[in-house]
C-alpha positions in Angstrom: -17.6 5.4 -32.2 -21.3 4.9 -31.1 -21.9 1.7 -28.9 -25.0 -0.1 -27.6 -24.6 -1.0 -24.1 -25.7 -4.7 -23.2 -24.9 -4.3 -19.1 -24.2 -1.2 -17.0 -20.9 0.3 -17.8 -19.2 2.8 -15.0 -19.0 5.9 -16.0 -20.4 5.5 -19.3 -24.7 4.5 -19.1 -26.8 1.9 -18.6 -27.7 -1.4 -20.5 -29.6 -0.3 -23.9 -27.8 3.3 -24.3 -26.4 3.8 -27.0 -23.3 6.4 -26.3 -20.0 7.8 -27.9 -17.0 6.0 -27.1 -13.2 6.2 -28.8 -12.7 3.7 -31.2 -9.6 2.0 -29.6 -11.4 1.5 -25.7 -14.5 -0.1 -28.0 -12.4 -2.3 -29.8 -9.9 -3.6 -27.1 -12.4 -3.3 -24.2 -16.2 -3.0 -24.4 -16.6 -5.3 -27.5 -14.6 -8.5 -26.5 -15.8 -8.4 -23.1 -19.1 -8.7 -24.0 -20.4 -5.2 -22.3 -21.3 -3.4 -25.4 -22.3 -4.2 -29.5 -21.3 -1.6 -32.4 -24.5 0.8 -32.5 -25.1 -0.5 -36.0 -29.0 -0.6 -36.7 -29.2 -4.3 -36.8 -27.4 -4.8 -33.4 -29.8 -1.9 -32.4 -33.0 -3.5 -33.7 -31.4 -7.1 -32.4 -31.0 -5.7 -28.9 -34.6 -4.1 -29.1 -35.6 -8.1 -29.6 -33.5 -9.5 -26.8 -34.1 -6.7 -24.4 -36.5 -8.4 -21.9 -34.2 -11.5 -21.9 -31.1 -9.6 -21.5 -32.8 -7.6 -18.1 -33.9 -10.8 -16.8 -30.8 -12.0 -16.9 -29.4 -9.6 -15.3 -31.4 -8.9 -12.2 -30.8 -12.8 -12.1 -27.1 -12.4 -12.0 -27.4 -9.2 -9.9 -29.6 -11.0 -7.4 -26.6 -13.5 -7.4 -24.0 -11.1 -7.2 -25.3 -9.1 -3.9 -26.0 -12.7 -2.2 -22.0 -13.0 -2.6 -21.7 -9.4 -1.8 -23.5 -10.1 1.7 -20.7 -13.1 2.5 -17.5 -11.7 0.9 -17.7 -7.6 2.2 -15.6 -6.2 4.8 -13.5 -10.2 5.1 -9.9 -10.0 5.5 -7.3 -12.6 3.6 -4.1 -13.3 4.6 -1.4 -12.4 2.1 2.0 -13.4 2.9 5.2 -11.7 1.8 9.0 -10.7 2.0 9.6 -7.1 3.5 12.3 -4.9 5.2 11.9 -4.1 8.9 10.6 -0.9 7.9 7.8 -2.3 6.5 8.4 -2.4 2.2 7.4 -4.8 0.3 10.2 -7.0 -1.8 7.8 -6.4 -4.8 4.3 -5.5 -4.6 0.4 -7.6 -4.2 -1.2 -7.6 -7.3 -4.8 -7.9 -8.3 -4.2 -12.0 -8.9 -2.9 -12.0 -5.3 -5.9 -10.4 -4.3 -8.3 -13.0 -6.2 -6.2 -16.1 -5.3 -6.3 -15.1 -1.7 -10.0 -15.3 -1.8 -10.8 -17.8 -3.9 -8.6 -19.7 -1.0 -10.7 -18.9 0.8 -13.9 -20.1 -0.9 -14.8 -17.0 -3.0 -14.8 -17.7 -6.6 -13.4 -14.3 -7.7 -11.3 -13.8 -11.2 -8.6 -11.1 -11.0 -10.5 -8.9 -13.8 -13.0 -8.1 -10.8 -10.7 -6.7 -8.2 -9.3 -3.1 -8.2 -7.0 -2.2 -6.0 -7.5 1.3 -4.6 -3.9 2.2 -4.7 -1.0 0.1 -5.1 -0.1 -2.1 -2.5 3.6 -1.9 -1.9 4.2 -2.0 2.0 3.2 -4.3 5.0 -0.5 -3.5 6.9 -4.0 -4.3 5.5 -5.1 -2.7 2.7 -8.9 -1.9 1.4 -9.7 -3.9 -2.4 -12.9 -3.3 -4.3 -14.2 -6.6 -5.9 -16.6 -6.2 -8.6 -19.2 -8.9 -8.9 -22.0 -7.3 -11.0 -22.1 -3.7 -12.8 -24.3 -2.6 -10.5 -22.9 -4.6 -7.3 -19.1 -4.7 -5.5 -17.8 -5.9 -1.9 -14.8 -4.3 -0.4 -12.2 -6.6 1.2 -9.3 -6.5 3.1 -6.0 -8.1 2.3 -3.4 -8.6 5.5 -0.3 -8.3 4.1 2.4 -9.7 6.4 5.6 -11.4 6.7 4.6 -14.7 8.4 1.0 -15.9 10.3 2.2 -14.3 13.4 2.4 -10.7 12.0 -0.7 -11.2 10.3 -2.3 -11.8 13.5 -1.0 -8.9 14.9 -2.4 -7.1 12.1 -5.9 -7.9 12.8 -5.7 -6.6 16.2 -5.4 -3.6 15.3 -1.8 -3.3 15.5 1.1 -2.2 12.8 4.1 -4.6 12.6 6.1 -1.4 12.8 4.4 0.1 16.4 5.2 -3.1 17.6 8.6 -3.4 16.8 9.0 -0.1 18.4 7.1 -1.3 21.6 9.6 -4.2 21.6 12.7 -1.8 21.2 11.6 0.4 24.3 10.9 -2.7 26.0 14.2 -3.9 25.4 15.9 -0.5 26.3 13.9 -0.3 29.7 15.3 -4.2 30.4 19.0 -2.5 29.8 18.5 0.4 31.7 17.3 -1.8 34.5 20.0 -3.3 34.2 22.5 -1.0 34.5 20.8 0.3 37.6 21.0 -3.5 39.3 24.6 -3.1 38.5 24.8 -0.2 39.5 23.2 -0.7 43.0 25.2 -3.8 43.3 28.6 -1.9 42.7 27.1 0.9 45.5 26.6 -1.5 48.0 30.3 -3.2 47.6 31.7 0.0 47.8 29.8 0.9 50.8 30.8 -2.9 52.4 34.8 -1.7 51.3 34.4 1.5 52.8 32.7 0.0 56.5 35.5 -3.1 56.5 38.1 0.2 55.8 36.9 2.5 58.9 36.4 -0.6 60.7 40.0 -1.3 60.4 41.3 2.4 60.8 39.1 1.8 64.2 40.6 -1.4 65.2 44.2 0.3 64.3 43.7 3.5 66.4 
């Protein structure tokens, strides 16, 4: 099926091509969404009269788009969750989590503009591409963590899980130390018993 783009299209042209789609991605996708008209030769000729107004709208919107772009790239948003100690997610972060989390943070975003790059199904902070124009996108980072605290901890620079390890040596050093008090303490009654014995043998001879 032949289309006539009316905005750029990834992967496919630019606004005012007219290229070869299948029928079904046309039909559910490109035409309801507004990207693209059936290449018919009235919707050709129609576009061809709305051309100029259709680019100035769209370097208005881009122009829009990459003044967001400049506040919302590279911000991280706190995403709360349930997880195992080892780190997996009861469930996984969606794109809606994604958008919520920044529009919570005063980014109007919709979840048909965020991808995520892979799915997110485990504690840490994970990259998200928000699309905010064809021809503009911002890349954000969602902290996914079990309370504020972790979070925090995240955004240092630090996994929950290296620092549950740190915490676990820590602990073991505290119990070896320990063991070693006691076992200095238990040295030096034995070597208190063993002077009060000789002094006695001494006394006795």
């Amino acid at each position: 099926m032949q289309v006539i783009l009316l905005e750029r299209v990834a992967k496919l042209g630019q606004m005012g091509e007219v290229v070869d789609v299948k029928a079904g991605f046309a039909r559910n996708y490109l035409l309801p969404q507004g990207k693209a008209l059936s290449a018919s030769a009235k919707n050709i000729a129609d576009f061809e009269a709305r051309k100029v107004q259709l680019e100035t709208h769209n370097l208005e919107t881009r122009k829009e788009a990459e003044t967001m772009s400049e506040k919302l790239n590279g911000q991280q948003f706190v995403v709360i969750r349930q997880a195992s100690d080892g780190g997996a997610l009861y469930g996984s972060v969606s794109t809606r989590d994604a958008a919520e989390a920044a529009t919570a943070n005063g980014f109007g975003v919709d979840r048909k503009q965020v991808a995520l790059i892979r799915p997110i199904k485990e504690l840490g902070l994970h990259e998200v591409i928000v699309t905010l124009h064809p021809e503009v996108e911002a890349r954000i980072h969602l902290n996914v963590a079990r309370s504020p605290e972790e979070a925090e901890l995240q955004a240092s620079g630090k996994s929950i899980q290296d620092a549950a390890a740190e915490a676990d040596q820590a602990a073991d050093f505290e119990i070896a130390e320990l063991f070693d008090d006691i076992g200095s303490a238990a040295s030096d009654e034995d070597y208190r018993e063993d002077k009060a014995s000789s002094s006695n043998d001494d006394y006795q001879n």
